[in-house]
C-alpha positions in Angstrom: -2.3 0.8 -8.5 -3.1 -3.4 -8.2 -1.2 -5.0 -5.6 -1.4 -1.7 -3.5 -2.2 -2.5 0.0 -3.0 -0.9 3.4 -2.9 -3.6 6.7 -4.8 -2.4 9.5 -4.0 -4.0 13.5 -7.2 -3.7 15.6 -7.6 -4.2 19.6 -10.3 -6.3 20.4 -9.9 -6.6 23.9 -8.4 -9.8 23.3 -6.1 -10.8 20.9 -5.6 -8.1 18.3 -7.0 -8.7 14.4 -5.1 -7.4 11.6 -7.4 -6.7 8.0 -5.7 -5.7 4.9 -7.8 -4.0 2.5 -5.8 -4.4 -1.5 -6.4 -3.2 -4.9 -7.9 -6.2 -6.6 -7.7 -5.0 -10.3 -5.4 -2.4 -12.6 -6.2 0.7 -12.3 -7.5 0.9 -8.8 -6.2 2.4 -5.6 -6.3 2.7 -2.1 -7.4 5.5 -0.1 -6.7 5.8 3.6 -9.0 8.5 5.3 -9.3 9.6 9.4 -11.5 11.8 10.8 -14.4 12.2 13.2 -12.7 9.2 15.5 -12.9 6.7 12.3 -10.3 4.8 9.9 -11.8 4.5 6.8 -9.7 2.5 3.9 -11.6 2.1 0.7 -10.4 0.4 -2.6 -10.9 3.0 -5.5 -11.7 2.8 -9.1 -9.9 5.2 -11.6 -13.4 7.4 -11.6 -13.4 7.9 -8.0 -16.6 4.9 -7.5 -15.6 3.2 -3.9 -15.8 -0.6 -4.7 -15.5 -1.6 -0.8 -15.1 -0.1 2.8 -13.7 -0.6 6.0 -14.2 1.3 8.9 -12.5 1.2 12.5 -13.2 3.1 15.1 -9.7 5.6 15.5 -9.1 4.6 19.6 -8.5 0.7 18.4 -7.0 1.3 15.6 -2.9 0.0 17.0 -0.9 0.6 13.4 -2.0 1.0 10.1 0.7 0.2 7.5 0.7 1.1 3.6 2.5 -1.4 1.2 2.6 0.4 -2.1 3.7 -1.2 -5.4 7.0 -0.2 -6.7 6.2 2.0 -9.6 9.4 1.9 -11.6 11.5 -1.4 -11.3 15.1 -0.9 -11.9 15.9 -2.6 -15.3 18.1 -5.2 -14.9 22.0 -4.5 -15.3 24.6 -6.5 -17.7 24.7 -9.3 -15.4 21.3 -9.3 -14.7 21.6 -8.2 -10.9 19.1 -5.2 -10.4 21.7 -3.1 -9.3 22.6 -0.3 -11.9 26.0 -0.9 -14.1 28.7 1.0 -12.9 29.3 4.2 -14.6 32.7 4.9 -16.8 34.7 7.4 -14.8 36.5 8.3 -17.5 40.3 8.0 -16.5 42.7 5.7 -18.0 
C-alpha cells in the first residue's frame, strides 16, 4: 500500500548506512525476501512487476524495520479525539 516502508541498517565497516526502500504510488507494496545469504526488498506493483531492488548481503544486514501504513483509521469520536465514544452501559 503507498506510504509502506521497509528501513534497512547496513555495517560498512565504518559508520553504519541505513536505506529505506517505500511504496511510491497507490497500489504498490513492499516485499521483503532472505535467502541464500541476501536481503532483498523490492517495491511491487499490483501485477506482481518489481519496479526496484535492493539487495544486502544477509551478514551486514544490523536491523531491518517494516513501517506499514495503518489500514483502517479510527473515525473520529463526538469530540473529534480519535479515541472511540464511550459505550452506554445501560444502567440508570
Amino acid at each position: 500500500m503507498k506510504g509502506d516502508r521497509v528501513e534497512i541498517v547496513v555495517d560498512t565497516g565504518g559508520a553504519p548506512l541505513t536505506y529505506q526502500v517505500t511504496a511510491t504510488r497507490a497500489g504498490r507494496r513492499v516485499e521483503t525476501s532472505i535467502g541464500r545469504g541476501v536481503v532483498e526488498v523490492a517495491e511491487v506493483t499490483r501485477g506482481g512487476t518489481v519496479v526496484r531492488t535492493a539487495r544486502f548481503m544477509a551478514s551486514r544486514v544490523l536491523a531491518l524495520v517494516e513501517h506499514p501504513v495503518p489500514r483502517n483509521p479510527a473515525p473520529p469520536g463526538p469530540d473529534g479525539s480519535l479515541r472511540p465514544a464511550p459505550q452506554p452501559t445501560g444502567e440508570v
